[in-house]
C-alpha positions in Angstrom: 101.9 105.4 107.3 101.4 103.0 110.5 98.2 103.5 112.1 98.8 101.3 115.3 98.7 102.0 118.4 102.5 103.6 119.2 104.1 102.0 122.4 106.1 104.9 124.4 108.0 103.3 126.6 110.3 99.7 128.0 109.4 98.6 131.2 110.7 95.6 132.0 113.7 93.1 130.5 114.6 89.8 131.4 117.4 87.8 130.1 116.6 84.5 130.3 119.6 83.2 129.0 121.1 83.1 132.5 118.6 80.6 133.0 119.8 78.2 130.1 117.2 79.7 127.7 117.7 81.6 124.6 114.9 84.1 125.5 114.5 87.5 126.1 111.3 89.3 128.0 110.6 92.9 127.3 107.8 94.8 128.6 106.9 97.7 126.6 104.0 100.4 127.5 101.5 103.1 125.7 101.1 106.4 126.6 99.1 107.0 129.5 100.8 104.3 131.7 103.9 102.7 132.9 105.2 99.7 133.9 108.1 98.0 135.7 109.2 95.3 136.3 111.4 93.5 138.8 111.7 89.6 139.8 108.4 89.0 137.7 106.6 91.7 139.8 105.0 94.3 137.9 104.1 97.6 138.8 101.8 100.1 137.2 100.9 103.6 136.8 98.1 105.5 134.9 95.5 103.8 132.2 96.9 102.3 129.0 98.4 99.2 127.5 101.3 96.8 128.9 103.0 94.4 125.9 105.0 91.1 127.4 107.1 89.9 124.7 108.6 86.8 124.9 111.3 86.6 121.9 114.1 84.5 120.7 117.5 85.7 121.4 120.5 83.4 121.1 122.5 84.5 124.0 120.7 86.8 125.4 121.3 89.2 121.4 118.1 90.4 120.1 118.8 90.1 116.4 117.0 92.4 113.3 114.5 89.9 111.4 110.7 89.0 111.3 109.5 87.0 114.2 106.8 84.2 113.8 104.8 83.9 116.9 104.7 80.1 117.5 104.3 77.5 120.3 108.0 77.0 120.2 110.5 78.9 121.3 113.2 78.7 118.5 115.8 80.9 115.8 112.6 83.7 114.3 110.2 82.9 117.0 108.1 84.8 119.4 106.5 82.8 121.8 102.8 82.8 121.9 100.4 83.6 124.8 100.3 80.3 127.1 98.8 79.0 130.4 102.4 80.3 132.1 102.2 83.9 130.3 104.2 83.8 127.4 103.5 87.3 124.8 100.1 89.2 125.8 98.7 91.9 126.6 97.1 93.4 129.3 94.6 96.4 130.0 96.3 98.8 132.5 93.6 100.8 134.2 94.8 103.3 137.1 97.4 101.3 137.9 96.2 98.2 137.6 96.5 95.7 134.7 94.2 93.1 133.4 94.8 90.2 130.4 93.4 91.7 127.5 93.9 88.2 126.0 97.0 86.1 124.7 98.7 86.7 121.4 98.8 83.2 119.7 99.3 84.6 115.8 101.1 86.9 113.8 104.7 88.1 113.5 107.4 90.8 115.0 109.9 92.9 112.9 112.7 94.0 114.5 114.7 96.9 112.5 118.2 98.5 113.8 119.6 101.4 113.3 122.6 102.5 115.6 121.7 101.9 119.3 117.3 102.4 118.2 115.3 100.0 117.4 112.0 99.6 115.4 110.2 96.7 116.7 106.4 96.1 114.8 103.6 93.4 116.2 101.2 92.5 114.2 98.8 90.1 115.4 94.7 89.6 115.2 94.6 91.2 118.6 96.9 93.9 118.3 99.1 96.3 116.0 101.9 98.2 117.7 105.5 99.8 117.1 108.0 100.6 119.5 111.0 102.9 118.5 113.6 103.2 121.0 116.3 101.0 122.7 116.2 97.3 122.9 118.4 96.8 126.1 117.7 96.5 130.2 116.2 99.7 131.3 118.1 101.2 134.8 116.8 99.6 137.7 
């Protein structure tokens, strides 16, 4: 049984592939919170925990596999926590969020099953699942 913390919610997506990169940011939330995002502006609500991924995604396709966070951005990578951002994870605290620290290790499997997903991080500074779509929440 997984005994991570469950995340409840997607906040925020950003191809970045209309930029000339192969990279997709998602923004995923726990319970107690939630976050958007627009134009790299963040909003919060409640007390929880926000999750910026920053994955590989040829084209702007999220594909099934295990991840490798890494320092670069290529085919099975997740790119780790750097000085511009890159994947972390942040304290949300009545609406407001702080870094709770950079994820520089571990890895991210991505299952599929219809439209839902069943994305898992593990990583020395966190263990989470998401279940749910994998696609650019309504604005």
């Amino acid at each position: 049984a997984f005994n991570g913390m469950m995340l409840v919610g997607l906040g925020g997506w950003m191809d970045y592939s209309t930029m000339g990169m192969n990279m997709i940011g998602i923004d995923l939330y726990s319970e107690g919170c939630t976050v958007s995002m627009a134009w790299w502006q963040y909003t919060y609500t409640g007390t929880g925990k926000h999750l910026k991924l920053e994955i590989y995604a040829e084209g702007g396709v999220i594909t099934p596999g295990v991840y490798e966070v890494s320092t670069t951005l290529e085919a099975g990578k997740v790119n780790a926590g750097n000085a511009s951002g890159g994947t972390e994870l942040f304290d949300v605290v009545d609406g407001k969020a702080t870094s709770a620290g950079k994820i520089t290790d571990g890895t991210v499997i991505i299952e599929q099953n219809g439209d839902t997903y069943t994305l898992t991080i593990e990583s020395s500074l966190i263990t989470a699942r998401y279940v749910g779509p994998l696609a650019a929440p309504a604005q």
